[in-house]
N, C-alpha and C positions, 0 to 999 in steps of 0.2 A: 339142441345140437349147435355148434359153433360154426361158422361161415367161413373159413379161412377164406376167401376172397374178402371179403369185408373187412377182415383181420388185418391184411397188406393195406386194401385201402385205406383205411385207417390208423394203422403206423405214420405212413407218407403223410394225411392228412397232419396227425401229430406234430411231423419232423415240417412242414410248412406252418403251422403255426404259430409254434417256436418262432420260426426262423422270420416270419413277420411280425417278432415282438409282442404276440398277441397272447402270449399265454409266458409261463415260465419255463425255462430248461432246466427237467427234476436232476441232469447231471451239477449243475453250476447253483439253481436253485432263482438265476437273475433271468431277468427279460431280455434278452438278446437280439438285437435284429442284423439278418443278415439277405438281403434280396436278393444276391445271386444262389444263393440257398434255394431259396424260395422259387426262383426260376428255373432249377433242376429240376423241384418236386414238381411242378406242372408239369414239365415236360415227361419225367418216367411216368406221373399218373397219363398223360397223352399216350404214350405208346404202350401203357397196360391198357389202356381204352381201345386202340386200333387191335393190338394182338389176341382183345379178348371178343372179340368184335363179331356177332351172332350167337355168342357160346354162353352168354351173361342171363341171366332171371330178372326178371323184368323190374325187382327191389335191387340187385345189385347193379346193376344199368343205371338208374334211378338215382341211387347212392353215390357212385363213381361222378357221373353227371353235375350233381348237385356239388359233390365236392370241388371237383375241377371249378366251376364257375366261382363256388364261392372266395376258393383260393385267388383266383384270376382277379374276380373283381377286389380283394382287398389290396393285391400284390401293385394292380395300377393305383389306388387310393393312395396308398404308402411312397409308391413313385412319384406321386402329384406330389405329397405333403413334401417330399425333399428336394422336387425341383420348386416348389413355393420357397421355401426355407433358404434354396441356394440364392434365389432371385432379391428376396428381402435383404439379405449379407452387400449383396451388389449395390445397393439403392443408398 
């Protein structure tokens, strides 16, 4: 049986991947990056985290968790490499 909570998560997860270039946009077909993208999908996964907050199984917790972070941690990586990138154009 299918997890719609996982389902949503998952979509988001999608639409941040994309949006940190990290995969392809199957609408465009190209790698796109867009970080204020990217920093939407944190934030609505953030507030499905607070609103779902004691009501989640202990793999969907898990899941959502895992995902949040790992978005987070690429989304600051991706931030470095363009203020490195800005800094290098300066010099």
């Amino acid at each position: 049986m299918k997890n719609n909570f996982l389902v949503i998560v998952d979509f988001f997860a999608q639409i941040g991947w994309q949006s940190l270039g990290k995969i392809v946009n199957p609408a465009t077909g190209k790698i796109e990056k867009n970080l204020q993208m990217t920093k939407e999908i944190i934030e609505i996964l953030e507030t499905l985290k607070e609103k779902t907050k004691g009501n989640l199984t202990e793999d969907e917790n898990r899941i959502l968790m895992a995902t949040i972070t790992d978005l987070k941690l690429n989304y600051v990586d991706e931030i470095s490499k363009e203020e490195n990138e800005g800094n290098k154009t300066k010099t």
